[in-house]
KEKE-727947 format. One record per residue (C-alpha): residue in one letter; y, z, x; residue number from 1. Coordinates in Angstrom, 3 decimals, always signed. Layout:
# residues N
node residu->A	v->Y	w->Z	u->X	num->NUM
...
END
This chain:
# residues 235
node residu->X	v->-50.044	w->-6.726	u->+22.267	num->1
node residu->X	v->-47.076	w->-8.389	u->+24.211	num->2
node residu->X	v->-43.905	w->-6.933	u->+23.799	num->3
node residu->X	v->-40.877	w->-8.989	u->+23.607	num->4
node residu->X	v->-37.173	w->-8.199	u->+23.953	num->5
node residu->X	v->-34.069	w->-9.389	u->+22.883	num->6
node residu->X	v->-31.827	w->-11.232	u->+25.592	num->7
node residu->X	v->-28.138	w->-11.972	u->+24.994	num->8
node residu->X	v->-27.190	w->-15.228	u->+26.334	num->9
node residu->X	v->-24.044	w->-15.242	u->+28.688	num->10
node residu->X	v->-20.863	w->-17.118	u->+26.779	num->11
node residu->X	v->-20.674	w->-20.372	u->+27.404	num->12
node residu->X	v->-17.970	w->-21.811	u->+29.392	num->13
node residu->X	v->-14.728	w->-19.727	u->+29.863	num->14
node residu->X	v->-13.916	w->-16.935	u->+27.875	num->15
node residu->X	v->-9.591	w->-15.774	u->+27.873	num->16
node residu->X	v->-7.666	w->-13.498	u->+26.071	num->17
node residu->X	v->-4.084	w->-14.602	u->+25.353	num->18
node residu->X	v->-1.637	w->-12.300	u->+24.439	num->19
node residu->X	v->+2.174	w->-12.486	u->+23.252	num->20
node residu->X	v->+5.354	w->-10.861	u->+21.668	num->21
node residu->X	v->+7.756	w->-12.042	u->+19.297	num->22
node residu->X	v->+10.311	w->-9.951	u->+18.013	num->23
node residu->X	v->+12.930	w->-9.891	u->+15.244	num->24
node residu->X	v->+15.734	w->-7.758	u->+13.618	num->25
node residu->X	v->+14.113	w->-5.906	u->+9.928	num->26
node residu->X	v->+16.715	w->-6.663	u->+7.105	num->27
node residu->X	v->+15.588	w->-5.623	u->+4.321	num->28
node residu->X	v->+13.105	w->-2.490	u->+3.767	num->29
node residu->X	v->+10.894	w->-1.646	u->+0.729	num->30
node residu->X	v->+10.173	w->+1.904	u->-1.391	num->31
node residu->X	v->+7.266	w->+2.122	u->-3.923	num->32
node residu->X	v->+8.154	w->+4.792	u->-6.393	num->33
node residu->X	v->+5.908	w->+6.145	u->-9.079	num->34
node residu->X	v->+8.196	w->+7.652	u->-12.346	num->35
node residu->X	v->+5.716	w->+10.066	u->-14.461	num->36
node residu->X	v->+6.131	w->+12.121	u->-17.606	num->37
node residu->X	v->+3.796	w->+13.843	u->-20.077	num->38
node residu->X	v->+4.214	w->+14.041	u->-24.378	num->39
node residu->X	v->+2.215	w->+14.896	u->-27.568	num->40
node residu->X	v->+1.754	w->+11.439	u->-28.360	num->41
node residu->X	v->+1.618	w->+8.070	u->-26.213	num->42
node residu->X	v->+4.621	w->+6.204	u->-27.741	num->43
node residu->X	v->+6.578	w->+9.743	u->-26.947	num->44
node residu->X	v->+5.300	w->+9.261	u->-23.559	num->45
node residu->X	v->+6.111	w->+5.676	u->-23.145	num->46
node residu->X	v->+9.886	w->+6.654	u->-24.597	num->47
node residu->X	v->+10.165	w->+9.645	u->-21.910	num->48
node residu->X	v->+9.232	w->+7.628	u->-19.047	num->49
node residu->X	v->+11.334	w->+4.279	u->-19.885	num->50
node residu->X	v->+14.388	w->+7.126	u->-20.474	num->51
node residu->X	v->+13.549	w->+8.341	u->-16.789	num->52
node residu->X	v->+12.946	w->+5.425	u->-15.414	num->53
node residu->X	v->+16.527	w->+4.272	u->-16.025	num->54
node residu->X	v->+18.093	w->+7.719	u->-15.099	num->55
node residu->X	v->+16.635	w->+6.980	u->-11.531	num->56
node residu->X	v->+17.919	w->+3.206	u->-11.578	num->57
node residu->X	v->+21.397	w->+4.186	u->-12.569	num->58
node residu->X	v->+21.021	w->+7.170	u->-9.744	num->59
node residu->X	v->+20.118	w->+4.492	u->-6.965	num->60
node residu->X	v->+23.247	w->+2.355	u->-8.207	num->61
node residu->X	v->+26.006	w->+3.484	u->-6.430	num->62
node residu->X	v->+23.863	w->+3.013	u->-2.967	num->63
node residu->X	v->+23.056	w->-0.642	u->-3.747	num->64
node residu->X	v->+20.494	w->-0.839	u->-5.616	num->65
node residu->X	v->+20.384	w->-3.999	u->-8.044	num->66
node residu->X	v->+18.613	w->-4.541	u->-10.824	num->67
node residu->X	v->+17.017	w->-7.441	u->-9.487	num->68
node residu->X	v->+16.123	w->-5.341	u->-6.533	num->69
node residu->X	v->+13.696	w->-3.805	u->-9.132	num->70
node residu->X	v->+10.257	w->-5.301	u->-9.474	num->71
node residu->X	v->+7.529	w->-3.175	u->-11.646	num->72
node residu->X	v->+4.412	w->-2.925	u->-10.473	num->73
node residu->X	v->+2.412	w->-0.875	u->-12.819	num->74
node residu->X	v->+2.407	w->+0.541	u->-16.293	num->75
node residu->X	v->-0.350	w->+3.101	u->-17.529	num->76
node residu->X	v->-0.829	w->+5.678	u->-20.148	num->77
node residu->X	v->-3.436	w->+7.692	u->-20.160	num->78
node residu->X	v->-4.659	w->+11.114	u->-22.429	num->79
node residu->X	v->-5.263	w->+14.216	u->-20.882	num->80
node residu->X	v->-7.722	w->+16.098	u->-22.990	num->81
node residu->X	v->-9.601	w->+19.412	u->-22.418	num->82
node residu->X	v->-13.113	w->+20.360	u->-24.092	num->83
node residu->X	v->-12.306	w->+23.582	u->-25.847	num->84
node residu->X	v->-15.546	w->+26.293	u->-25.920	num->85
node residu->X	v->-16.317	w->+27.662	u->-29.425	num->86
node residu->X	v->-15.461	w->+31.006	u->-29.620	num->87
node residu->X	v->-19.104	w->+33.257	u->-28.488	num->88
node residu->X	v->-20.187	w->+35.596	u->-31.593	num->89
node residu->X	v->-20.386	w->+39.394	u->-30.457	num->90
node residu->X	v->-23.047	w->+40.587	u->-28.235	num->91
node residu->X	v->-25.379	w->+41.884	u->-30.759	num->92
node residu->X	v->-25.063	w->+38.013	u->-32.487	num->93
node residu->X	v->-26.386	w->+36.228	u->-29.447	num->94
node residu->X	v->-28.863	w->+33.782	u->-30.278	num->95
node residu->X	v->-32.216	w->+34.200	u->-28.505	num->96
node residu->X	v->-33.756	w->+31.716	u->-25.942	num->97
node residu->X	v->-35.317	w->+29.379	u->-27.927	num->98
node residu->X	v->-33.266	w->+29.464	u->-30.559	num->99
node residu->X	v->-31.063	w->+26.713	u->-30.605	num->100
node residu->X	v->-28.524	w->+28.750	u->-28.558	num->101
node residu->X	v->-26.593	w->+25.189	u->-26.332	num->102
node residu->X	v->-23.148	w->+25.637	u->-27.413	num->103
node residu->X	v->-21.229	w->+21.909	u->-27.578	num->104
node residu->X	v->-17.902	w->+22.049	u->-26.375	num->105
node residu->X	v->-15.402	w->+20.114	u->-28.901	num->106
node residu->X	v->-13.004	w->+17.471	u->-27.263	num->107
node residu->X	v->-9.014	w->+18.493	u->-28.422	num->108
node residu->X	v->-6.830	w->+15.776	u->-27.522	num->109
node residu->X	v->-3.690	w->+17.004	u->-25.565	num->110
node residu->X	v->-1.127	w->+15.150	u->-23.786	num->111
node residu->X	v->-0.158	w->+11.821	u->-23.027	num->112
node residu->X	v->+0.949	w->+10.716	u->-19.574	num->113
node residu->X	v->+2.465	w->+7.692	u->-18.768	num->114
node residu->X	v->+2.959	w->+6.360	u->-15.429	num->115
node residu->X	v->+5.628	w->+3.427	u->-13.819	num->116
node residu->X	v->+4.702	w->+2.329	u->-10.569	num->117
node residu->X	v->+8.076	w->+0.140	u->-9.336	num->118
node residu->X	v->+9.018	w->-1.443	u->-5.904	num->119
node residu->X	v->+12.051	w->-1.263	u->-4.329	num->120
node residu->X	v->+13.876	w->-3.918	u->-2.465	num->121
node residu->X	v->+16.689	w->-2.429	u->+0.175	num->122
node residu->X	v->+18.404	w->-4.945	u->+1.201	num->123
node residu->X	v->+20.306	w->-2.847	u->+3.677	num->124
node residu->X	v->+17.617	w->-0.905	u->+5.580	num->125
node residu->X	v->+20.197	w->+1.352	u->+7.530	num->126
node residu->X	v->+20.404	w->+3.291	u->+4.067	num->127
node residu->X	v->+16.539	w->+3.176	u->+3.578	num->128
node residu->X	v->+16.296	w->+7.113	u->+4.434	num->129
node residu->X	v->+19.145	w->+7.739	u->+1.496	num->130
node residu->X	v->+17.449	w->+5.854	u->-1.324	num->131
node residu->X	v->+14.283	w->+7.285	u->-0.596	num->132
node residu->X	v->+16.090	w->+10.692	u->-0.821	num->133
node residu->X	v->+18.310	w->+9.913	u->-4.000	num->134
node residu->X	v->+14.756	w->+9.019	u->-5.832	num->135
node residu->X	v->+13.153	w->+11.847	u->-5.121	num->136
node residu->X	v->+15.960	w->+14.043	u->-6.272	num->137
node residu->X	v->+16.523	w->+11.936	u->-9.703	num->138
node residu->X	v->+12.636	w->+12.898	u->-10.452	num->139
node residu->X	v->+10.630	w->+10.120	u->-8.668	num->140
node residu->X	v->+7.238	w->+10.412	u->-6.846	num->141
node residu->X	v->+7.571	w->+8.450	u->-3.086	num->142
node residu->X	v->+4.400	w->+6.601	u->-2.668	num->143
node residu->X	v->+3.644	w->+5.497	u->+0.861	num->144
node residu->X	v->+6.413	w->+5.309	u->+3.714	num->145
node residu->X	v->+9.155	w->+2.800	u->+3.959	num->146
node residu->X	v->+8.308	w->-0.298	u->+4.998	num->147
node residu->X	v->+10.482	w->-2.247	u->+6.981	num->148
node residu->X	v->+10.190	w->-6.065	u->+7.281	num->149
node residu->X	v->+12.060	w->-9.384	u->+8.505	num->150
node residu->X	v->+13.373	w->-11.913	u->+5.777	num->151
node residu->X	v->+10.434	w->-14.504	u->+6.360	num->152
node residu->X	v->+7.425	w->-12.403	u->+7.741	num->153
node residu->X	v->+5.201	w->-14.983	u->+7.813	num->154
node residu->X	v->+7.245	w->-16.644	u->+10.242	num->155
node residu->X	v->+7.075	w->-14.081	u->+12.491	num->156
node residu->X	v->+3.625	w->-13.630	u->+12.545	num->157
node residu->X	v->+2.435	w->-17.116	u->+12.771	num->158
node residu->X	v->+5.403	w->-17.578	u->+15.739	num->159
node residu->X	v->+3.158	w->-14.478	u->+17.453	num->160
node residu->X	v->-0.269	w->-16.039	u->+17.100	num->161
node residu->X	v->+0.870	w->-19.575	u->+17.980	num->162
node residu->X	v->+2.228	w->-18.294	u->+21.472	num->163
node residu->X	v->-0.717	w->-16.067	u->+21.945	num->164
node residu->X	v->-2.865	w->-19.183	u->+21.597	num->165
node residu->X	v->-0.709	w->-21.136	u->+23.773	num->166
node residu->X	v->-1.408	w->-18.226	u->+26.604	num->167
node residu->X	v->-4.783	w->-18.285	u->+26.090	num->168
node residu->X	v->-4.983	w->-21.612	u->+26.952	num->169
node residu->X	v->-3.210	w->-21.947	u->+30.048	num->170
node residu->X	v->-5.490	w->-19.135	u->+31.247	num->171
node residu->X	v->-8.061	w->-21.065	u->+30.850	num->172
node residu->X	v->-6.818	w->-24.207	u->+32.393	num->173
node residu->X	v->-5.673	w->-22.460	u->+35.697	num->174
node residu->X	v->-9.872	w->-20.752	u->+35.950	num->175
node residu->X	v->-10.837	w->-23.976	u->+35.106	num->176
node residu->X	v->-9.252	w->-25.765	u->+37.756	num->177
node residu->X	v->-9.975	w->-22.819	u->+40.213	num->178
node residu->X	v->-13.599	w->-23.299	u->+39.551	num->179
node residu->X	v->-13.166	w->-27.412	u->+40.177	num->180
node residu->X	v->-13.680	w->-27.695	u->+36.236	num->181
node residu->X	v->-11.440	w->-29.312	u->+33.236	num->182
node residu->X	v->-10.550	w->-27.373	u->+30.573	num->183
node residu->X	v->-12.973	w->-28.923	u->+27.525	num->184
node residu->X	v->-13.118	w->-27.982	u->+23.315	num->185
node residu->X	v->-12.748	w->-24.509	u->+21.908	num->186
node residu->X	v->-15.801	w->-23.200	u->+21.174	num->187
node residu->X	v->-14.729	w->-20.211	u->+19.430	num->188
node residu->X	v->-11.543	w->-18.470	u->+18.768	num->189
node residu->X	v->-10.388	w->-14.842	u->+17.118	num->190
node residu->X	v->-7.441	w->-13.109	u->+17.332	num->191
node residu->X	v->-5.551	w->-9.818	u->+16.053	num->192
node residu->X	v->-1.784	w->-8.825	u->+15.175	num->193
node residu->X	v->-0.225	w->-5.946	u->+15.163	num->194
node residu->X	v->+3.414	w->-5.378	u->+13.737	num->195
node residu->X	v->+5.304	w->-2.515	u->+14.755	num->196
node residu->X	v->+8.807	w->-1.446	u->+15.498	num->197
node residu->X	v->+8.718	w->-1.643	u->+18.669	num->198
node residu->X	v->+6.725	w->+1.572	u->+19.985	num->199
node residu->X	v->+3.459	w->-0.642	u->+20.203	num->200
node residu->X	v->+4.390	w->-2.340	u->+23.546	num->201
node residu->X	v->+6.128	w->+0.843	u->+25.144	num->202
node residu->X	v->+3.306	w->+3.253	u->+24.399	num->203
node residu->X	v->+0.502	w->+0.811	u->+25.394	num->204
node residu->X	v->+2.030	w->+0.092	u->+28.324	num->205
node residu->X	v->+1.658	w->+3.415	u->+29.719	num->206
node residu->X	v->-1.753	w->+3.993	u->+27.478	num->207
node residu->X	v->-3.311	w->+0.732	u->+26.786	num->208
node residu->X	v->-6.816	w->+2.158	u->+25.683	num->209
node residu->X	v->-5.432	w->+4.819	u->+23.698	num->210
node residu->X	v->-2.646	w->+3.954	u->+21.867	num->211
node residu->X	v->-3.824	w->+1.936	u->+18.240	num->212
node residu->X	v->-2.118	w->+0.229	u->+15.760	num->213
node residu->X	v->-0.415	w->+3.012	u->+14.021	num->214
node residu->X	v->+3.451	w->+3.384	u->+15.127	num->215
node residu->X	v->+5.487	w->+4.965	u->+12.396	num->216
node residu->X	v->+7.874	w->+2.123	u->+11.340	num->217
node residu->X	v->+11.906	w->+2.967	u->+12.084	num->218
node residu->X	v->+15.070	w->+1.025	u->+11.550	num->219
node residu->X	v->+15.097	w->-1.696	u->+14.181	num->220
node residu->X	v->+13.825	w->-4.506	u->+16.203	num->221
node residu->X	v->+10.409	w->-5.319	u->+14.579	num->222
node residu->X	v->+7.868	w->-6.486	u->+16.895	num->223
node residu->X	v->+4.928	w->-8.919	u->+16.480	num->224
node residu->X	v->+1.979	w->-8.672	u->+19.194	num->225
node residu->X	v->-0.710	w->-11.112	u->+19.140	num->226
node residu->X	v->-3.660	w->-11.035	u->+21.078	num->227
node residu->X	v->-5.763	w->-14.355	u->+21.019	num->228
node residu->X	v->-9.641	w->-14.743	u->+22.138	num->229
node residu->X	v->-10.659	w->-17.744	u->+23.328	num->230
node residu->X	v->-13.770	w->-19.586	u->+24.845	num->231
node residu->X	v->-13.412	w->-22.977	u->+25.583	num->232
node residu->X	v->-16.125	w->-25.102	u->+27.239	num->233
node residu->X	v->-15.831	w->-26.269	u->+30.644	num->234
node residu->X	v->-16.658	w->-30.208	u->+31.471	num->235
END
């Protein structure tokens, strides 16, 4: 019996990859905090946790923090309960195998814990480090880093993909005039974008195939680097 393989057609056309680089201050940053506390009952728990919740509020006040800075994200209460083991009989009472001997463990309720998940809008991002701080010491759980962001993101990142597509195209153009070709339709197109604070571009300059999308984020410049693929046909 005839064996057949698999062949991969070539890409039709020209195939590019556009790339570009749009940068822009960060000014504002956001903190996700988590406020937790633990009581006999649920409403006791609720009561604890709104009391601590606005001990940490009024602690981030005097660095700037609003109330409309405030945004909750989550709310949950939950009981923690631990199956208690009947107390075993002496060794001489020991039932025998056979003998109906499966002790069931009984459920005794225990605590309640309640949970607040809130977000945190700095809007000065210099003092990002110090809120973070001041949280933690009034009794709040840091979840995640800091994240630091421009006022309109989305403008940033559609700016980076719109100039990476623009490169990709006037790479094509120039093969396709240095082959005696025109430039014809996209065929397909993908791209990728990577926001960073900067250290993207430095480190991948000197380690392009190493270096991923994981720079720790730092007061600064933010940077938006788009990298476009593009085939187009060739006519």
């Amino acid at each position: 019996m005839t064996t057949y393989g698999t062949r991969t057609q070539p890409p039709e056309g020209v195939t590019v990859i556009g790339e570009a680089v749009r940068r822009t201050p960060s000014e504002n940053a956001e903190v996700i905090i988590e406020v937790t506390t633990a009581a006999p009952t649920a409403a006791q728990a609720m009561r604890d946790n709104h009391a601590k919740t606005m001990q940490i509020i009024q602690a981030l006040s005097p660095l700037g923090v609003q109330q409309v800075d405030i945004q909750p994200a989550s709310l949950k209460v939950q009981n923690m309960y631990s199956p208690v083991v009947p107390t075993l009989p002496g060794y001489g009472g020991l039932a025998q195998m056979g003998q109906g001997a499966t002790l069931q463990p009984e459920v005794q309720f225990g605590s309640y814990f309640a949970s607040n998940t809130l977000r945190l809008n700095i809007r000065e991002p210099g003092r990002a480090g110090e809120i973070a701080d001041m949280a933690a010491r009034a009794g709040a759980t840091l979840i995640g880093g800091v994240r630091f962001r421009p006022a309109d993101e989305s403008s940033a990142r559609r700016a980076a993909l719109e100039a990476a597509g623009k490169d990709a195209r006037l790479k094509a153009e120039a093969l396709a005039a240095a082959a005696g070709k025109k430039l014809g339709e996209p065929i397909a197109i993908s791209e990728d974008l990577v926001a960073t604070n900067g250290t993207y571009m430095a480190l991948r300059s000197m380690a392009p195939f190493a270096f991923g999308a994981g720079a720790p984020e730092a007061v600064g410049e933010l940077e938006y680097y788009a990298r476009v693929s593009a085939n187009f046909r060739l006519v």
